[in-house]
Structure formats: structure tokens, C-alpha cells
C-alpha positions in Angstrom: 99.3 97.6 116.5 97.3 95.3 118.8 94.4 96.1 119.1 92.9 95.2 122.9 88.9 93.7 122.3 88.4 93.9 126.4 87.8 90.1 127.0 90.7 88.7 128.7 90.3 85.4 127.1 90.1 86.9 123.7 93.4 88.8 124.1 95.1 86.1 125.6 96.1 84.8 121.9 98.4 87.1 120.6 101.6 85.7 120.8 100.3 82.0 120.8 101.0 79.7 117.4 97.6 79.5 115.8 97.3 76.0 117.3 97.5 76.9 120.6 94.9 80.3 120.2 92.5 77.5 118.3 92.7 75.4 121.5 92.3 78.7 123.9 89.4 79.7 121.9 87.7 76.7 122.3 87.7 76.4 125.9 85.9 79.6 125.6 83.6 78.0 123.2 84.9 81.1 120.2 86.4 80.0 117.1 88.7 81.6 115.1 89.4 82.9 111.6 92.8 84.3 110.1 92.0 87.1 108.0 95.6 88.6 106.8 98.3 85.5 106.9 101.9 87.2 106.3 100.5 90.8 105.1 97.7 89.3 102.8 94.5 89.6 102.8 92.4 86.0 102.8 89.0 85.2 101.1 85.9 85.0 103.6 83.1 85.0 103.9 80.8 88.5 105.1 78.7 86.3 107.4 78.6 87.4 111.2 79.3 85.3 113.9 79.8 86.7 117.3 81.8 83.2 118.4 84.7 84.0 115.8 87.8 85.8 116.6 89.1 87.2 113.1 92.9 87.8 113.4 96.2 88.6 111.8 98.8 86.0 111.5 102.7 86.3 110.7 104.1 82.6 110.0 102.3 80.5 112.8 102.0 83.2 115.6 98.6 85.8 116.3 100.3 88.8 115.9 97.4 90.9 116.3 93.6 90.5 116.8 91.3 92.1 113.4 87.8 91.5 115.2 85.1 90.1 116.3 82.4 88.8 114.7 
């Protein structure tokens, strides 16, 4: 499932290696967070930030995008 967050440049990254979405991101001056690497969840933190891009991550490649924030 990928779920579409209606910014171009945020939906850009699926399919990119997590080094190349990092370096997208930038340029758009958003960060970003892997939440679920290879099916499990990761430890974060429950702070907001409306600059990070939370996604889901299988091996190196964005596979889908969790959320904002």
C-alpha cells in the first residue's frame, strides 16, 4: 500500500535507496525517519515535527511513505 501525502516532492521517494530519499528531502529542507525497517516496528520518539517524513523501509529502498510529522 502506498500511501500518496499530495506533495510531489514528498512522494517522490518511494522507490529511492534511503540515501538518495535523505538527499531528496533535503533539498526540500524535510528530513526523514524510518519507522518500520524490514516489517518491524523502530523506537521513536512521539515528538512532532512537520519537516520529517516517517516511512517504511524494505532492505535499503522507501517502500512506502507512514507520515508526516
Amino acid at each position: 500500500m502506498n500511501k500518496q501525502m499530495g506533495r510531489p516532492e514528498i512522494n517522490a521517494i518511494v522507490g529511492m535507496t534511503v540515501s538518495e530519499a535523505i538527499k531528496h528531502l533535503d533539498k526540500h529542507k524535510l528530513k526523514l525517519r524510518t519507522t518500520i525497517k524490514n516489517g518491524k516496528s523502530l523506537m521513536v520518539s512521539g515528538d512532532i515535527d512537520m519537516k520529517r517524513i516517517n516511512v517504511i523501509v524494505e532492505g535499503d529502498e522507501v517502500v512506502e511513505i507512514d507520515k508526516i510529522g
